[in-house]
C-alpha positions in Angstrom: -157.6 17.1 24.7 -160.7 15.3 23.8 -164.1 16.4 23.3 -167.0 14.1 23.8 -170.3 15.1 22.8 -171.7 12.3 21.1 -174.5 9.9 21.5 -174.9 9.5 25.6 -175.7 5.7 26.1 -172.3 5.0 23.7 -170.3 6.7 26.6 -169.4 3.4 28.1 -168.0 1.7 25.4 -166.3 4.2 24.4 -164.5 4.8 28.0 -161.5 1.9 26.8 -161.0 3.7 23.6 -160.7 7.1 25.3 -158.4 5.9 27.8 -156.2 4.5 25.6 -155.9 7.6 23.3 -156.0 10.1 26.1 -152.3 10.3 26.7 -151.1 11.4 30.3 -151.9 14.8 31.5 -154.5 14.8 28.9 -157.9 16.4 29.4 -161.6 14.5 28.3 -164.1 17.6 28.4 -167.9 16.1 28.4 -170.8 17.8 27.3 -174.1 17.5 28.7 -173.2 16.0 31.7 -176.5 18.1 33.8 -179.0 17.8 31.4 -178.9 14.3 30.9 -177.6 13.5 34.3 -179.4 9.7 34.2 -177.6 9.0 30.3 -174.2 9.3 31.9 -174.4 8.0 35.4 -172.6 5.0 34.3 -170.2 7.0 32.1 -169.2 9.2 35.6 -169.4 6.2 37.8 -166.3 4.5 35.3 -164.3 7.9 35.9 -165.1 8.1 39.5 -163.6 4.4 39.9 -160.9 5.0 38.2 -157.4 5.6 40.3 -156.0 7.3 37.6 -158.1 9.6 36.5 -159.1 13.1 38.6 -162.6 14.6 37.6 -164.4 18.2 37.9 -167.8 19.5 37.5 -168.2 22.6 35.8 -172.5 23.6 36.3 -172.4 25.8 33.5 -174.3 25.5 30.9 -175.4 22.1 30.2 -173.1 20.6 32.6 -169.3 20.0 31.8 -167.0 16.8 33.2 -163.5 17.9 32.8 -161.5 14.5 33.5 -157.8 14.3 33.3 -155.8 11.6 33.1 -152.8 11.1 35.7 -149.7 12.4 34.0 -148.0 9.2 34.9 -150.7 7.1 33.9 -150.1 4.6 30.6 -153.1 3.1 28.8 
């Protein structure tokens, strides 16, 4: 499991680095994801894309993407 609550506009880069650590079956939880809807756009738009990940929104709180990566996914 990774939790990413960090500094919004870095989301993107960070999206290779995640997938590669994020092993399969594993869950991302981000924060924030409500509040600062238009910081993460292109953050949600990279998971929405990708084939091998499945993505939730929780509307609690501040908003919370719960993306998991497809158990027999590799990278």
């Amino acid at each position: 499991m990774i939790f990413l609550d960090a500094e919004r506009p870095a989301y993107v880069a960070y999206w290779p680095d995640v997938l590669r650590v994020l092993k399969g079956g594993g869950l991302l939880v981000t924060d924030n994801v409500l509040s600062h809807a238009d910081e993460v756009r292109e953050f949600r738009q990279l998971a929405t894309e990708n084939p091998r990940i499945s993505e939730a929104l929780v509307p609690i709180g501040a908003g919370v993407l719960l993306i998991v990566k497809q158990p027999n996914a590799t990278d």
